[in-house]
N, C-alpha and C positions, 0 to 999 in steps of 0.2 A: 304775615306769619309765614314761616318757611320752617321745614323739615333738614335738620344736620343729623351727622353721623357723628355720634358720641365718641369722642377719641378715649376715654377709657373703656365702655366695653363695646365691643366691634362686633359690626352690624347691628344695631342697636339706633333708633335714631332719636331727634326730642326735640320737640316745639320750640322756635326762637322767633321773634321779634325779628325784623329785619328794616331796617331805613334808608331811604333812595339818598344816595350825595351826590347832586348834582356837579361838583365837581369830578369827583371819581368817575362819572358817565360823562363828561367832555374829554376828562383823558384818554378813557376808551375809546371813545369814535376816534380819534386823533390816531390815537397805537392802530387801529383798525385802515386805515389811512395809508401810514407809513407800511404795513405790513404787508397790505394787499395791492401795495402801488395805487391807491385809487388817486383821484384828482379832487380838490380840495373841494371840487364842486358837485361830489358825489350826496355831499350832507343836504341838496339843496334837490336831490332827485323824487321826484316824489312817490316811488316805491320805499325810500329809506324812510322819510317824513312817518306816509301809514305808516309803515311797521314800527317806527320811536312809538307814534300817537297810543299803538295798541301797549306795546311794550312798558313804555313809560311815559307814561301821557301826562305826569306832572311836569316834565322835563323839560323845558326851554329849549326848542332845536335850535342852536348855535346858524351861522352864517357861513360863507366859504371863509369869510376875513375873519372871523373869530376863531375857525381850527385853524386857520394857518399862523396866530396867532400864538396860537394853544402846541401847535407842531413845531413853533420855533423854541417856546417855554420848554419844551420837550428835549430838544437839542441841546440847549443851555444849561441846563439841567443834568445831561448827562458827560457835558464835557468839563463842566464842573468834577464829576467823581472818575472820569477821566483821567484828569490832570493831578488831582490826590492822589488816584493808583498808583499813575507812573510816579510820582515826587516819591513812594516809598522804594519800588522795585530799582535796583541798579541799575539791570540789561536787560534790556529787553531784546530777542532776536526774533528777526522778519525778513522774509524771500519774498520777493516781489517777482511772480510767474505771470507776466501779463499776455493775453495772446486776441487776437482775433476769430473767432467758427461762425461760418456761415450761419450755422444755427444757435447760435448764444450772441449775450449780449458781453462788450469789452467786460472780464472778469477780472479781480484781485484776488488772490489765492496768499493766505499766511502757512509757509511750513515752517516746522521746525522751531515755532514759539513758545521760548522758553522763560522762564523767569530765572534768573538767579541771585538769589542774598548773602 
């Protein structure tokens, strides 16, 4: 059971039900992955493990080969609605400012992206 915020009256909260989908929690480690740069063998450390065990202890900790499995689904996935986006937009415009800094790593910079139909 969990506590929501009633979206007709504000601040206001009510009891709901809530159910663990074990899919949706593989996606997340995976987003969690991709986002914080970790290495696919972070799912395998055993500070992450406790914390799933405590967190969500019915939950199947996945492998390093089953997020990267999960991370390429992910990919797939999104070059999929990718490819639908562009098939609708005409032009698409992209400046490609690549440079080198000591302190950073080789970056891609999009100015000036514009859609037009």
């Amino acid at each position: 059971m969990i506590f929501e915020k009633d979206q007709n009256n504000e601040g206001e909260t009510r009891l709901n039900s809530w159910v663990l989908k074990p899919h949706e929690a593989r996606a997340s480690i995976a987003k969690i992955i991709i986002i914080d740069e970790l290495s696919f063998r972070f799912v395998e450390n055993a500070g992450f493990r406790q914390m799933m065990s405590i967190c969500c202890p019915t939950v199947n900790m996945p492998s390093c080969i089953t997020i990267a499995k999960d991370i390429y689904q992910l990919y797939v996935d999104e070059r999929v609605k990718l490819k639908e986006y562009l098939a609708h937009a005409c032009q698409i415009g992209v400046c490609d400012d690549r440079y080198m800094d000591f302190t950073s790593k080789d970056q891609l910079y999009m100015c000036n992206c514009s859609l037009h139909r």
